[in-house]
C-alpha positions as CSV (number, residue, x, y, z in Angstrom):
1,X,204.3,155.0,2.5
2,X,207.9,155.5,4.1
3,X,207.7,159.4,3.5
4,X,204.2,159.5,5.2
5,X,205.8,157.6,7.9
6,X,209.3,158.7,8.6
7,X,210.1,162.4,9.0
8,X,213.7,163.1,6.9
9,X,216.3,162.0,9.1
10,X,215.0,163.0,12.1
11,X,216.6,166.2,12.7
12,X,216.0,166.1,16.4
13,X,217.6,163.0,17.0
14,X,220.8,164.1,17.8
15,X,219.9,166.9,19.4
16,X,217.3,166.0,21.8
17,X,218.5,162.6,22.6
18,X,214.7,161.7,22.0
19,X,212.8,162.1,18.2
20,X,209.2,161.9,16.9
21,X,209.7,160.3,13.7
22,X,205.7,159.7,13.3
23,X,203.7,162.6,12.3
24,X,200.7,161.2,14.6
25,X,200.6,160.7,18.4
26,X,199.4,157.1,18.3
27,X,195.8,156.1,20.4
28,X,196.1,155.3,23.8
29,X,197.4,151.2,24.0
30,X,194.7,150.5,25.8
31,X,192.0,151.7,23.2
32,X,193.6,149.4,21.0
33,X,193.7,146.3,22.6
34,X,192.0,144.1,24.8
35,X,193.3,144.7,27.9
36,X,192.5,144.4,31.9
37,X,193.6,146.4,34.7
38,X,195.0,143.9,37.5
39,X,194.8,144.7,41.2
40,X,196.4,147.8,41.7
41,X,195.6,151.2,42.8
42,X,195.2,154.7,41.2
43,X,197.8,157.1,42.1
44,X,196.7,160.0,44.8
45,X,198.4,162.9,46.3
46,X,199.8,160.7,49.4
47,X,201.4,159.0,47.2
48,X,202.9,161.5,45.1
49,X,203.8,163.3,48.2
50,X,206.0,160.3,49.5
51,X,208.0,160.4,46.3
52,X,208.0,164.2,46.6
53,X,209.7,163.5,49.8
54,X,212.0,161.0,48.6
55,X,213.5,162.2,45.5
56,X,212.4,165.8,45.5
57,X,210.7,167.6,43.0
58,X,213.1,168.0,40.2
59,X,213.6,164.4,40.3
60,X,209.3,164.1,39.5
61,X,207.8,164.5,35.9
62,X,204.2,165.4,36.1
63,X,204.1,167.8,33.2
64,X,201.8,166.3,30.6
65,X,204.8,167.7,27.4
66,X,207.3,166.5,29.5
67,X,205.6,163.0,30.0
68,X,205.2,162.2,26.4
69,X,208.5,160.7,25.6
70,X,208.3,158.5,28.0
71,X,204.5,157.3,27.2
72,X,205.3,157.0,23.6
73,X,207.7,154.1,22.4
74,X,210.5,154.9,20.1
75,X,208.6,153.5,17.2
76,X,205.5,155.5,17.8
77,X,203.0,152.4,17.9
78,X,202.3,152.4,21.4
79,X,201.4,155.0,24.3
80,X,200.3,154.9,28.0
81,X,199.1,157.0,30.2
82,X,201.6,157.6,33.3
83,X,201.1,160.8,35.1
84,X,204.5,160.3,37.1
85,X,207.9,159.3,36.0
86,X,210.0,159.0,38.3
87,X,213.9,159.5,38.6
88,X,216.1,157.9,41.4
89,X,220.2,157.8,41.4
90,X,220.9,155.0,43.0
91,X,219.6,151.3,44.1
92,X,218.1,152.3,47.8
93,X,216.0,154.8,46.3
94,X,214.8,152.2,43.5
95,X,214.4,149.6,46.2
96,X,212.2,152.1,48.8
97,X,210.2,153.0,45.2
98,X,209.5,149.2,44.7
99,X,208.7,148.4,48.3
100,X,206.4,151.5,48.5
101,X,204.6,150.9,45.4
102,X,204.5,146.8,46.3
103,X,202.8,147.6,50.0
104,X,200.0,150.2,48.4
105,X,199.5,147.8,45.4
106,X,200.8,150.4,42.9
107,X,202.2,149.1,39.0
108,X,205.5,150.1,37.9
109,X,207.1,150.0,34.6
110,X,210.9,150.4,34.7
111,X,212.2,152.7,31.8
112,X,216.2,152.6,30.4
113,X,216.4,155.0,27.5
114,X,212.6,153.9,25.9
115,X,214.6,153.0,22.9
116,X,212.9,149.7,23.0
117,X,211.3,148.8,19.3
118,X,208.6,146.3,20.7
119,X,207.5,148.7,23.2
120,X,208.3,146.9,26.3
121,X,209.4,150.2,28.3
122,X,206.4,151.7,27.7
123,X,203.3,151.7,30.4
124,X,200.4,150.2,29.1
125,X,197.5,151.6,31.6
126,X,198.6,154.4,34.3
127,X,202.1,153.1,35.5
128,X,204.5,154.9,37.5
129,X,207.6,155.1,34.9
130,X,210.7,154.2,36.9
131,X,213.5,155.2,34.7
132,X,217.1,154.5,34.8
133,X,218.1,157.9,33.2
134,X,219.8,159.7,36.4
135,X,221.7,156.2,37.6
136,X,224.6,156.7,35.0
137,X,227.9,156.3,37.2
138,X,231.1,154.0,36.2
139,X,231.3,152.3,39.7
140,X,234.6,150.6,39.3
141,X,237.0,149.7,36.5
142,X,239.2,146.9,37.0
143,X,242.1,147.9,34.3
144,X,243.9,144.4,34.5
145,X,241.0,142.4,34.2
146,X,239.3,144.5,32.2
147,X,235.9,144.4,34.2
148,X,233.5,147.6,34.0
149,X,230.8,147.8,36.6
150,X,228.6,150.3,36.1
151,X,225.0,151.6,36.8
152,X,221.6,150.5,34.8
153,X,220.9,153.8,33.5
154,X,224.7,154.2,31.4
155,X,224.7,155.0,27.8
156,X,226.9,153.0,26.0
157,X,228.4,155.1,24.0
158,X,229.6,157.1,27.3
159,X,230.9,153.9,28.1
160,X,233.0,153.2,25.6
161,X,234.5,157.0,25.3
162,X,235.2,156.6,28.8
163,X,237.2,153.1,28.6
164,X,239.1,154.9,25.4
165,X,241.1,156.7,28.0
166,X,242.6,153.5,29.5
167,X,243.1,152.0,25.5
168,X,240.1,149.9,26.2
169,X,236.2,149.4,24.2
170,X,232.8,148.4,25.5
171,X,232.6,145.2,23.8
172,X,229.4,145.9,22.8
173,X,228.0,147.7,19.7
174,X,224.5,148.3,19.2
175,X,222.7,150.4,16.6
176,X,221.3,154.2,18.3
177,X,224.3,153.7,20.9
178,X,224.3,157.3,21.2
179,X,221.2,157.1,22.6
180,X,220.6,153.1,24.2
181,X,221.6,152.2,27.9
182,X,222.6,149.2,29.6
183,X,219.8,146.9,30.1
184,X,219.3,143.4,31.9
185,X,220.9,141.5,28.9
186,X,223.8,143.3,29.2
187,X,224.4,142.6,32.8
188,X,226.8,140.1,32.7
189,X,230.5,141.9,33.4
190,X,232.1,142.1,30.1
191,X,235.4,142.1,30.1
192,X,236.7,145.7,28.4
């Protein structure tokens, strides 16, 4: 069973920052369980276009290769079926995304590094992805107190080579921490 299921190692992993370790692209969430579109809108070109405007295009993912990995959770179980991810760098830009999306009744499903194993990161109907990825800045480092503040979208093991410089460690150490970013949980200033 695990060799069906697992590819060796991964080779990818590493490389890509993102790995298929099914050999099957699972159904469609939706096909699989019993579940109800709320009260929100398709996407349409106006909208699109306002994001266009907003972020620009390299900062939009509409190419259907492109979109898998962030449709498909890490474990393989689960896929959605967004047809826009979307990529801002800082909070104002998340914030005009939320309030647009929130006035023409559009769903959202934030996105850190998808590395989630319960598939929480992953759109479940059509969502617009709103991921984290591009919002990777240390904003301040307090070396006495030892206080990192930092954007959503960090890794944390850039984190923690960063602080190495000043002799000081993310206090933090998670499994894939290549790969993982800061999420909610994590919020709380830890003290480096």
């Amino acid at each position: 069973m695990f060799s069906k299921v697992y590819r060796p190692l991964c080779v990818n992993f590493f490389r890509k920052n993102w790995a298929r370790c099914y050999y099957d692209t699972p159904d469609f969430t939706k096909n699989n369980y019993n579940i109800q579109r709320g009260n929100y809108n398709s996407l349409d070109e106006s909208h699109i276009s306002y994001f266009r405007n907003l972020l620009g295009d390299d900062r939009l993912v509409m190419d259907l290769s492109d979109l898998e990995k962030y449709n498909i959770d890490w474990m393989n179980h689960l896929r959605g079926n967004s047809s826009l991810v979307l990529k801002p760098k800082t909070t104002r830009e998340v914030s005009k995304i939320l309030t647009f999306c929130n006035e023409n009744k559009l769903a959202v499903c934030p996105q850190g590094g998808n590395t989630s194993i319960v598939g929480g990161s992953v759109p479940v109907l059509d969502e617009i992805v709103i991921s984290t990825e591009r919002m990777n800045q240390i904003l301040d480092l307090d070396h006495i107190s030892g206080v990192l503040v930092c954007e959503a979208g960090c890794i944390l093991q850039d984190l923690d080579n960063k602080l190495s410089e000043f002799d000081l460690m993310m206090p933090l150490t998670r499994s894939r921490q290549q790969i993982i970013r800061i999420r909610p949980d994590d919020a709380p200033r830890f003290r480096c």
